[in-house]
C-alpha positions as CSV (number, residue, x, y, z in Angstrom):
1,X,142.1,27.6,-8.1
2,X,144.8,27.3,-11.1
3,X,145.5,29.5,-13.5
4,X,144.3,27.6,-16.7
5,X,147.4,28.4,-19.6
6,X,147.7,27.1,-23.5
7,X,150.9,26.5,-24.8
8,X,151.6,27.5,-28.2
9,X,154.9,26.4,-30.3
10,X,155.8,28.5,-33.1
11,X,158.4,26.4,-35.2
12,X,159.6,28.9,-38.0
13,X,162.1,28.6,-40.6
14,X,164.5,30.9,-38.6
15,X,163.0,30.7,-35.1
16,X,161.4,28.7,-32.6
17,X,159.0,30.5,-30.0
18,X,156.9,28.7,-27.5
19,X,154.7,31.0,-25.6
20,X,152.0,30.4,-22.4
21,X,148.8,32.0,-23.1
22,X,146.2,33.3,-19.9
23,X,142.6,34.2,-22.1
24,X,144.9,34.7,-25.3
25,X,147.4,37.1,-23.7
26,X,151.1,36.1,-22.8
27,X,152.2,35.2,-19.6
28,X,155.2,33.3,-20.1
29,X,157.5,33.0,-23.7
30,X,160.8,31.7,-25.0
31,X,162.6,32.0,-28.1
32,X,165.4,29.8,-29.8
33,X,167.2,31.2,-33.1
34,X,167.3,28.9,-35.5
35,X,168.1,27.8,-39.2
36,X,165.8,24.8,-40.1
37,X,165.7,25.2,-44.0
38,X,167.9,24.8,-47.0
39,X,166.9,27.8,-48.8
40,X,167.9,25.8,-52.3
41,X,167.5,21.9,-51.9
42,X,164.5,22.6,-49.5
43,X,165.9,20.2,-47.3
44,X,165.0,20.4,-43.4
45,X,168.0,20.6,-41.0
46,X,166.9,17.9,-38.7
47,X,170.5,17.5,-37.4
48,X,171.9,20.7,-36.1
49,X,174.8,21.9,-34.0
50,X,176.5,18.8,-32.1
51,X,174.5,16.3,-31.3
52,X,171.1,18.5,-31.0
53,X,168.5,17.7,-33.5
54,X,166.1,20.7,-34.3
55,X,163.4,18.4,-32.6
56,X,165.7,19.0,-29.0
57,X,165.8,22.1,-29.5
58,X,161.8,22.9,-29.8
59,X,161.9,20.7,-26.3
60,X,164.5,23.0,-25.3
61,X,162.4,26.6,-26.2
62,X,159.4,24.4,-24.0
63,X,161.6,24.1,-21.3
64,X,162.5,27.7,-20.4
65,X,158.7,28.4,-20.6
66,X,157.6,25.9,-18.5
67,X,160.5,26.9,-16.2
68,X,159.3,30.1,-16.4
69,X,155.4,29.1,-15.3
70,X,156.9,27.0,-12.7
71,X,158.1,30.2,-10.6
72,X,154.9,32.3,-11.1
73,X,153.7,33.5,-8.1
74,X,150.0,31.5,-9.2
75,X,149.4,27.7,-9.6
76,X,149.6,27.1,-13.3
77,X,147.7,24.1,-14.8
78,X,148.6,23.7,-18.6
79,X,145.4,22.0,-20.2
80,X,146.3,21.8,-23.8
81,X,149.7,22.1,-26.0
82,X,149.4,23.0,-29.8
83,X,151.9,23.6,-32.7
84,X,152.0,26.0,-35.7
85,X,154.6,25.1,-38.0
86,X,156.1,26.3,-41.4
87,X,154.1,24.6,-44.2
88,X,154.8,22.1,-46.2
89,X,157.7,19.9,-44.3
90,X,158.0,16.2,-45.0
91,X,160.7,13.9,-42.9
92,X,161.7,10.2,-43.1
93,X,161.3,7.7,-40.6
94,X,162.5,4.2,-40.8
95,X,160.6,1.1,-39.6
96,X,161.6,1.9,-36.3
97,X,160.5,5.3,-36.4
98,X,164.0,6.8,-36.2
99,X,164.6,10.1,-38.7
100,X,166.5,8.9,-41.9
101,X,168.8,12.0,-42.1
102,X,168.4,15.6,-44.1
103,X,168.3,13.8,-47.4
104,X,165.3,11.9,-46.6
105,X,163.7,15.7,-46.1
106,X,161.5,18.4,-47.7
107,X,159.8,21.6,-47.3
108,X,158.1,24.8,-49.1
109,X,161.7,26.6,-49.7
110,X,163.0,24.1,-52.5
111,X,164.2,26.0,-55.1
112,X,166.3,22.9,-56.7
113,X,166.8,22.5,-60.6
114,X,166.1,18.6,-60.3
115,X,162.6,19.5,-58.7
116,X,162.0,22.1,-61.2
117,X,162.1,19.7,-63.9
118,X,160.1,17.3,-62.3
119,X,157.4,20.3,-62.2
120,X,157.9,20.3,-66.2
121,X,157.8,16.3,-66.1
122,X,154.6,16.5,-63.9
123,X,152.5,19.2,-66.7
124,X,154.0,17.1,-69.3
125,X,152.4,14.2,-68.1
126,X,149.1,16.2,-67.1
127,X,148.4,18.4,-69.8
128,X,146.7,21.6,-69.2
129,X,143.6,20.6,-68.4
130,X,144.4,17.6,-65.7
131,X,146.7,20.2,-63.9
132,X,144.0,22.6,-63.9
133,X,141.6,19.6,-62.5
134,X,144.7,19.4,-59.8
135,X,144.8,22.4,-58.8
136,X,141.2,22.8,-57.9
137,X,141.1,20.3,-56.0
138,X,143.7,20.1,-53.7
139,X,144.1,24.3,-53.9
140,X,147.9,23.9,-54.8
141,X,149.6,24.0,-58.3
142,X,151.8,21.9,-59.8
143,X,155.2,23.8,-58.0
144,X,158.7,22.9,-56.7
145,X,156.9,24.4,-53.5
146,X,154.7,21.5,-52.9
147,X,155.0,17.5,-51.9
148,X,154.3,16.4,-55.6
149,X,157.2,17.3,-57.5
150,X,159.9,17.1,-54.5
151,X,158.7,13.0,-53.4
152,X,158.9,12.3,-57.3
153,X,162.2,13.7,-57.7
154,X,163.0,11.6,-54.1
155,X,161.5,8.3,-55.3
156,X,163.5,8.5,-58.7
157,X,167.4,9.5,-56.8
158,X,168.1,5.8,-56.1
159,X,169.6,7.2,-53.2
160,X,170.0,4.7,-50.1
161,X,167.8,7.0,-48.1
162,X,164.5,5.5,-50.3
163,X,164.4,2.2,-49.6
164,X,164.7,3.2,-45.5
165,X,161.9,5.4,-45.7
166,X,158.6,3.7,-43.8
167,X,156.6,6.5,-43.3
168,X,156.8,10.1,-43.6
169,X,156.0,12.5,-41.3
170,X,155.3,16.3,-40.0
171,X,158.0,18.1,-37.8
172,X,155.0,18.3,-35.1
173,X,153.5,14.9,-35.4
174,X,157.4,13.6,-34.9
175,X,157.5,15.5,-31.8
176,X,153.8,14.2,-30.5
177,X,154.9,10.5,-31.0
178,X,158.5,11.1,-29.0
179,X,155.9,12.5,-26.3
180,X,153.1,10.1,-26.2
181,X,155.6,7.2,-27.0
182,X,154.1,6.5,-30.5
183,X,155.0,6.2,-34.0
184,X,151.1,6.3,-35.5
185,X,150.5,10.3,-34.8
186,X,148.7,11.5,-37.6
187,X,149.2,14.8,-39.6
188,X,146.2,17.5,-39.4
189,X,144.4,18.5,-42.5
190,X,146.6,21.5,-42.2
191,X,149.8,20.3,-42.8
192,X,148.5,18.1,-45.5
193,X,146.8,20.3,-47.7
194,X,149.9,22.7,-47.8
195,X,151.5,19.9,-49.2
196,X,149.1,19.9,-52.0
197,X,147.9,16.4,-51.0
198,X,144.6,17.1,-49.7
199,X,141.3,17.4,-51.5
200,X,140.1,20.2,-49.0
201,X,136.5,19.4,-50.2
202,X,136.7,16.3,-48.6
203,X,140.0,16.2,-46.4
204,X,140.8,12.8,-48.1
205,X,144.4,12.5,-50.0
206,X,143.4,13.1,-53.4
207,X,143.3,10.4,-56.0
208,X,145.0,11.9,-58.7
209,X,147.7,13.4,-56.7
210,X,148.1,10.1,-55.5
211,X,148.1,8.5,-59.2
212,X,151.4,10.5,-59.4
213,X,153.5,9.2,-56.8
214,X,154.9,5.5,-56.5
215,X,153.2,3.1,-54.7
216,X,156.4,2.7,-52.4
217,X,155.2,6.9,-51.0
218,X,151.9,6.4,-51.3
219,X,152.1,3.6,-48.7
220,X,154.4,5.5,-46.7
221,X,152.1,8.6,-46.8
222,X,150.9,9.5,-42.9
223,X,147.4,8.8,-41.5
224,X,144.8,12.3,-41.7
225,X,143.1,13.9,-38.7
226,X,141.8,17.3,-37.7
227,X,144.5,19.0,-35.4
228,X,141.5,18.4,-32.6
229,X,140.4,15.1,-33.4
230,X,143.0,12.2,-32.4
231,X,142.0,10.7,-29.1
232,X,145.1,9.6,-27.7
233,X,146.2,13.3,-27.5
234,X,143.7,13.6,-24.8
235,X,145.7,11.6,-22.5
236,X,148.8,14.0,-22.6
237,X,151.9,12.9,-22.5
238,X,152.8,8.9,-21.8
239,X,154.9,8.0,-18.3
240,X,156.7,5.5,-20.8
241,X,158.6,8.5,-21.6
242,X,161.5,10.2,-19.8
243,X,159.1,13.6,-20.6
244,X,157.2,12.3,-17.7
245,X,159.4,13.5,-15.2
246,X,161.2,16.1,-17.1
247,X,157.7,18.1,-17.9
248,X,155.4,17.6,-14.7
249,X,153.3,20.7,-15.9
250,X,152.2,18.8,-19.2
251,X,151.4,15.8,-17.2
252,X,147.5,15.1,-18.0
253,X,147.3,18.1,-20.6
254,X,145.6,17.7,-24.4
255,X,148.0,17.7,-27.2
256,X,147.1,19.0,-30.4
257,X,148.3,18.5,-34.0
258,X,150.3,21.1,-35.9
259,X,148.5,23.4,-37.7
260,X,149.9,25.4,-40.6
261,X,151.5,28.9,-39.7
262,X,150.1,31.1,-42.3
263,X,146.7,30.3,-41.1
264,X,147.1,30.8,-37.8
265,X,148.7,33.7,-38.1
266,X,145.5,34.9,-39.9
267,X,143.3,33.6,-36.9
268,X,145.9,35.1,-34.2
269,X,145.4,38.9,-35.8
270,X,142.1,38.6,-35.5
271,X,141.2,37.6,-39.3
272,X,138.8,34.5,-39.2
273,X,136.0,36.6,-40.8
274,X,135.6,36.9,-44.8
275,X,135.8,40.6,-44.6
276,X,139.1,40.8,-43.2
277,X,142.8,40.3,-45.4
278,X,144.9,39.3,-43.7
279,X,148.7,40.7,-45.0
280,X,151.8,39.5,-43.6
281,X,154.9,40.3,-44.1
282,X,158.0,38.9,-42.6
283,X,160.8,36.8,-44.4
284,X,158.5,36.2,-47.0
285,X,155.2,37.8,-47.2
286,X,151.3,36.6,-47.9
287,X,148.1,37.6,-48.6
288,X,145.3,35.6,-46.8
289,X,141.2,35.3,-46.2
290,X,139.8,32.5,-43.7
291,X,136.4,31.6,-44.9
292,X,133.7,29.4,-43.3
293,X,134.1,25.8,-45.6
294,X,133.1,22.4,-44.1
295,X,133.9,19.2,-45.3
296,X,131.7,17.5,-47.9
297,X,131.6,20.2,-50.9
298,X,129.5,19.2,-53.5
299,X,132.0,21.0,-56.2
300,X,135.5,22.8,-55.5
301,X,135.6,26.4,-54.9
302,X,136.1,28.5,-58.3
303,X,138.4,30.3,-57.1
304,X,140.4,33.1,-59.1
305,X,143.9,31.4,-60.6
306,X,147.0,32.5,-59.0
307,X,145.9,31.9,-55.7
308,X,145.9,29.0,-53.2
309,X,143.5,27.3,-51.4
310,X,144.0,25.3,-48.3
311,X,142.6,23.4,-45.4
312,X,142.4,24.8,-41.9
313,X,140.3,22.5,-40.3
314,X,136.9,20.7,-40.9
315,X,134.8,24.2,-40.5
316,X,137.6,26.5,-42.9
317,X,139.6,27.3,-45.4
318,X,142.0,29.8,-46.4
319,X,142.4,31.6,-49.5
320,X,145.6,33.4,-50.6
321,X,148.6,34.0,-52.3
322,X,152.2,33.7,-50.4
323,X,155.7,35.4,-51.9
324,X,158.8,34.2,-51.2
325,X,160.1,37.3,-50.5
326,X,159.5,40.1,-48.7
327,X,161.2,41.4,-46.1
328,X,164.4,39.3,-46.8
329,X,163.9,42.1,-49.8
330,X,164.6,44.5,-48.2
331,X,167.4,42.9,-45.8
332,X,168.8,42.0,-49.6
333,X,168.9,45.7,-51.2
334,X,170.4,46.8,-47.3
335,X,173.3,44.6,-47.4
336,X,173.3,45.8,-51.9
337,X,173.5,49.6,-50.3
338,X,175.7,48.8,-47.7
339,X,172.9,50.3,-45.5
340,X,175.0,48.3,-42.2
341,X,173.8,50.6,-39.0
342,X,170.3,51.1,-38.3
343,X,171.0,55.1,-38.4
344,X,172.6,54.6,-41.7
345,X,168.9,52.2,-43.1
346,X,166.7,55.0,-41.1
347,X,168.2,57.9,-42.9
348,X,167.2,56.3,-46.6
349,X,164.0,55.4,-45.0
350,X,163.3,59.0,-44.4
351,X,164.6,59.9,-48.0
352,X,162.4,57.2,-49.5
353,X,159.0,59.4,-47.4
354,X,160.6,62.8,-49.1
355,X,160.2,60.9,-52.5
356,X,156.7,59.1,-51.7
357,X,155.2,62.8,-51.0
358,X,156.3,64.1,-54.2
359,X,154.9,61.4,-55.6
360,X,151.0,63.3,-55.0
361,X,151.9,65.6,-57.7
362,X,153.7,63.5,-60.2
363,X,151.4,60.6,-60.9
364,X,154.6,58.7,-62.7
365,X,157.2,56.8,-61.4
366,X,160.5,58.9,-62.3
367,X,163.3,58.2,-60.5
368,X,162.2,55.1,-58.9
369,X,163.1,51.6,-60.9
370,X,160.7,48.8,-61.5
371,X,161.3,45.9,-60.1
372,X,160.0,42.2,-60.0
373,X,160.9,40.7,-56.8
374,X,161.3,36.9,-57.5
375,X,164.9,37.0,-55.2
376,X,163.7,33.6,-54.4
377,X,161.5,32.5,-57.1
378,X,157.7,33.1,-57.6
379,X,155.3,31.7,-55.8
380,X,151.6,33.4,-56.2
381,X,150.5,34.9,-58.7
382,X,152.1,33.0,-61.5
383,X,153.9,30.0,-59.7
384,X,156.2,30.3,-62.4
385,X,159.2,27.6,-61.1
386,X,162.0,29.5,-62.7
387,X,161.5,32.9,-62.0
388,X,163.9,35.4,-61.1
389,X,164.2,39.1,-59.8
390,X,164.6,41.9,-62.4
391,X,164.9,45.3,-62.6
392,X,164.8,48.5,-65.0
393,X,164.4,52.1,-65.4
394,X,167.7,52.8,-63.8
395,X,169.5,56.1,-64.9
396,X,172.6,58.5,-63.1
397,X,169.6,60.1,-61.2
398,X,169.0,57.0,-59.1
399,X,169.9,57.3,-55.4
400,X,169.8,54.1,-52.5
401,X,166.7,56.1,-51.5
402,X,164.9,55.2,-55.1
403,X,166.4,51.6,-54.9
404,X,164.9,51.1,-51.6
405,X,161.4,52.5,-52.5
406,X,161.3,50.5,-55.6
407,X,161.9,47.4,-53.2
408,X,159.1,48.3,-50.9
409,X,157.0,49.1,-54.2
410,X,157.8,45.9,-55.8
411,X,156.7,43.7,-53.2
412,X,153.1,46.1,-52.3
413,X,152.5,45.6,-55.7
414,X,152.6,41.4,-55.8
415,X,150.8,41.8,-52.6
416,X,148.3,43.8,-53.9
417,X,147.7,41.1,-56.7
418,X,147.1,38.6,-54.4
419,X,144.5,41.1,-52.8
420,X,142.6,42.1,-56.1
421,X,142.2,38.0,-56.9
422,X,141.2,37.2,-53.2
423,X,138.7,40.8,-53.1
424,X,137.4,39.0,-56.6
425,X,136.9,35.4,-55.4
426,X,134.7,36.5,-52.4
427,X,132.5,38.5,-54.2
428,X,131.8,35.3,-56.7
429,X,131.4,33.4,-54.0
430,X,128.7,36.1,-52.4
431,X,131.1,36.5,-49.2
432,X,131.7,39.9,-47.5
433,X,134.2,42.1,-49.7
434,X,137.5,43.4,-48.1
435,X,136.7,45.9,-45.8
436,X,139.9,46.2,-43.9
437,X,143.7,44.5,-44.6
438,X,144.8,43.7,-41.0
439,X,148.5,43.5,-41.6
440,X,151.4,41.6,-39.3
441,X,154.5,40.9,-39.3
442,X,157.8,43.1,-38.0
443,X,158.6,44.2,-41.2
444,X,154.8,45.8,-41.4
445,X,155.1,46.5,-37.8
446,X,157.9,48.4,-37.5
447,X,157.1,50.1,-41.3
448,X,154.9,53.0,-41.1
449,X,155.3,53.8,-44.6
450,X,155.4,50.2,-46.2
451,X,151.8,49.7,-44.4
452,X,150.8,53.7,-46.0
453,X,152.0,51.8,-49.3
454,X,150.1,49.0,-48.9
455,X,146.8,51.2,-48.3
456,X,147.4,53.5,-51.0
457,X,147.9,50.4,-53.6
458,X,144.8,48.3,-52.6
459,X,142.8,51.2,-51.4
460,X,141.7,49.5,-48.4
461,X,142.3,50.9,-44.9
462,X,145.4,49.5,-43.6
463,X,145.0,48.3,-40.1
464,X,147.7,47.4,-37.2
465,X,146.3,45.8,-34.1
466,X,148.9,46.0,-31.8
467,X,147.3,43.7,-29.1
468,X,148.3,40.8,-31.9
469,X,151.8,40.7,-31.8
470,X,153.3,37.4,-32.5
471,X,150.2,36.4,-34.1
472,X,150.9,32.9,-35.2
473,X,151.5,31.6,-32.0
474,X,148.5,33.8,-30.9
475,X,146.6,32.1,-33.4
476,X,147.2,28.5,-32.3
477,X,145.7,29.9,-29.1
478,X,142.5,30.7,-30.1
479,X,142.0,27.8,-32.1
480,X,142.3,25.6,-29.3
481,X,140.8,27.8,-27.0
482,X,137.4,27.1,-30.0
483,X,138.2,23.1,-29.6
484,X,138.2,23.3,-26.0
485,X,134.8,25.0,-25.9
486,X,133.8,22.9,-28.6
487,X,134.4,19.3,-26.6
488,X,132.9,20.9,-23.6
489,X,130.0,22.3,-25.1
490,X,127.9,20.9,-28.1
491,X,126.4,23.6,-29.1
492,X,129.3,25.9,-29.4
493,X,129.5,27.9,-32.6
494,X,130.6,26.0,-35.7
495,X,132.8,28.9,-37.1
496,X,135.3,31.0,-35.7
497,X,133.6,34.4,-34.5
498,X,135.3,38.0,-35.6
499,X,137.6,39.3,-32.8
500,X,136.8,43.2,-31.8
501,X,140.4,45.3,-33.3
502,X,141.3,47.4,-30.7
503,X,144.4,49.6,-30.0
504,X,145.0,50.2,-33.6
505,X,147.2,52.1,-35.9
506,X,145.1,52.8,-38.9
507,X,146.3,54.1,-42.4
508,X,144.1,55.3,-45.2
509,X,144.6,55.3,-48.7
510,X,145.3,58.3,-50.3
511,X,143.0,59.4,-53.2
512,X,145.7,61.7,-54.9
513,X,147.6,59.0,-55.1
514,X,145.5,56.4,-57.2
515,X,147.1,57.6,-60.5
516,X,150.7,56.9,-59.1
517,X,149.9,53.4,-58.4
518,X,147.7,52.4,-61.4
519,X,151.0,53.3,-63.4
520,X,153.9,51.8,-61.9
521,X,151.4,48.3,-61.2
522,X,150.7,48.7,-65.3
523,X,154.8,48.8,-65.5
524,X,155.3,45.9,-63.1
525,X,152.4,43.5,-65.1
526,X,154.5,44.9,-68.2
527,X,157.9,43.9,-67.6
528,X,156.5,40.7,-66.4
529,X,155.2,39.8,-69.2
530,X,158.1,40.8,-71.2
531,X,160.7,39.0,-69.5
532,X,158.1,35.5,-68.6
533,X,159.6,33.4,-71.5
534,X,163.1,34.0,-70.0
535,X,161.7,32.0,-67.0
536,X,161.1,28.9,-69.5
């Protein structure tokens, strides 16, 4: 009998892995380095070395896995194929369904002064309290980080790239119609509502986001599905196409749409229950709850400001907060040190422990400088469009050791506001409370003391599950393995079950060290404050 296997392709920012999953563990996996982003315009980089488009070179990433499944000693019978993606992404396509070009592109990095003026333009035009009616319904605030603001500022370029664009699409719904030799594949609920499109009550575009843009986008705007829910994904993909012979293993298997990264890397470390945070930190860094939600609210979530709220699929949603930086952070203060060798990094790493133990009997912060960690702008809590890094409290005392602490510091403490809001939000909304913050990511991974930091800030225990390594593409896994057993049994469970945590590296908070952190957090909120006008 053959070995049933899901696929799972992990489009990133910086990397593409496509991994085969046997009962959610990895049996086969490929990785392509990558840079797909513009980390100011925003803009995708569809075209990339030579004549290879990052689209080829996802197909590429498939085709050393399937290579790899190919010589396995078993018979390997791929039944389904599913995509998590970096959230939002938007690309061009003419009438013919050919890609316009990087102009004609946008995603969540755009950090561009002609979108951040649209974002002024946009509350402007609003006023406080239609932004706030925005925002609660499609989860997403008026930011240079969403669709709004970046197709506006598009529209008004009078660039020749407008008048080509027919319709836009997903990165993962452009690579399902090259497959299935199509140019109608929808995009999921997913990538929609991280565009702050959606109304996640009821997974329809939203009418006053749509009252925003031209006519001209709204007509070009892509068709909605949920990622499981578009029936000519069943039939794999299409002879028509030259994938036909080149992928003989995908030959009758499902395809799925994309799904949005952050959430499945909640679902991939095991956090699909209300009780579990999910924390990740990698280039960026987020903090993230998956809570049972179907279609058809009656009213949107009140959920606490500063945080967003998007669709998964038509049973949950996911509530959080997402910085842009994290552990490009601390790559940024490593290259500021000239920390170049890993022994060199290590060695401040152990001076930064020495300095967080002395920390139990100080219960102040001297020494170590405050910092806001906007390298990249702010995202949660304040989706402030201008923001910037800062720091103070720097003397001839401080060493690399206290600069590198107050990185690590800086970013556990936006974390942790993400947590507090998300811990309040479920408790208005009667849910479980935190119990745990699972935590991913290699920078969390490989960090012993960043995850001790994290524990003693929120005071919540601090888990690592080691068994959930590479957890977004994990994630996709599971969710498909759910529609699978969905479509072949009716009466299958509605909502994603909690997974058991099992080979775990736990930290707990430390009591003595409450004071500490209640201070230098009260510092942080403080020179925020102080400096927020400056942002203006």
């Amino acid at each position: 009998m053959a070995v049933e296997v899901i696929i799972a392709i992990d489009i990133g920012s910086s990397s593409i892995r496509c991994s085969a999953y046997r009962e959610l563990n990895i049996i086969a996996s490929s990785f392509n380095t990558t840079s797909s982003v513009n980390t100011v315009s925003g803009m995708i980089n569809i075209q990339s070395t030579g004549a290879k488009t990052l689209l080829d070179l996802v197909e590429e990433c498939l085709d050393e896995t399937l290579e790899k499944l190919e010589y396995m000693d078993e018979t390997v019978q791929v039944v389904s194929v599913g995509f998590a993606c970096f959230v939002m992404n938007l690309i061009g396509t003419d009438k013919n369904g050919n890609i316009i070009g990087s102009e004609a592109t946008m995603s969540y990095a755009c950090g561009s002064d002609e979108v951040a003026n649209e974002v002024d333009a946009l509350k402007r035009e609003l006023g406080e309290e239609k932004a706030l009616e925005l925002y609660k319904r499609t989860g997403a605030p008026l930011h240079s980080a969403y669709a709004i603001a970046q197709l506006r500022a598009f529209y008004k370029s009078n660039s020749d790239s407008v008048s080509k664009v027919s319709q836009w699409k997903s990165i993962c719904s452009l690579l399902l119609d090259r497959w299935t030799a199509r140019d109608d594949t929808p995009i999921s609920y997913s990538e929609a509502s991280w565009c702050g499109l959606l109304n996640y009550g009821t997974c329809d575009y939203d009418d006053l986001a749509l009252d925003l843009l031209p006519d001209a986008c709204t007509n070009a705007l892509p068709k909605l599905a949920d990622f499981d829910e578009v029936p000519f994904l069943n039939e794999g993909i299409s002879q028509r196409t030259s994938y036909w012979e080149r992928w003989p293993l995908l030959r009758g298997s499902r395809l799925f749409l994309g799904l949005g990264d952050g959430a499945c890397a909640n679902i991939g470390s095991k956090c699909s229950v209300p009780n579990r945070i999910a924390c990740t930190v990698g280039t960026s860094a987020a903090a993230r709850v998956c809570l049972p939600c179907p279609i058809g609210l009656s009213e949107s979530l009140n959920f606490e400001a500063g945080l967003f709220c998007y669709r998964i699929d038509r049973s949950h949603i996911l509530l959080g907060g997402a910085l842009n930086d994290g552990g490009n952070a601390v790559e940024w203060i490593r290259q500021l040190l000239n920390l170049q060798t890993d022994e060199s990094f290590d060695e401040c790493l152990k001076a930064v422990s020495l300095l967080t133990e002395s920390d139990c009997n100080k219960g102040s912060s001297i020494g170590t400088p405050t910092l806001i960690p906007f390298l990249s702008g702010e995202r949660s809590t304040g989706f402030r469009t201008r923001a910037t890094g800062a720091m103070i409290d720097l003397t001839h005392a401080t060493t690399p050791a206290h600069m590198l602490k107050s990185v690590l510091e800086g970013v556990t403490l936006r974390l942790n506001a993400i947590v507090a809001r998300i811990c309040q939000t479920s408790k208005s909304l009667h849910q479980s409370t935190a119990s745990i913050l699972v935590v991913s990511g290699k920078a969390l991974e490989v960090n012993d003391i960043w995850r001790q930091m994290l524990a003693n800030c929120s005071g919540i225990k601090v888990v690592f599950d080691k068994a959930t390594q590479e957890g977004t593409s994990r994630g996709v896994a599971v969710l498909i393995t759910r529609a699978i057993q969905q479509s072949r049994d009716r009466d299958a469970r509605l909502y994603l079950p909690g997974e058991t945590i099992s080979n775990a590296l736990i930290e707990e908070p430390v009591d003595a060290l409450r004071g500490y952190w209640k201070h230098i957090s009260n510092r942080q909120e403080k020179l925020l404050y102080a400096i927020s006008d400056m942002y203006d």
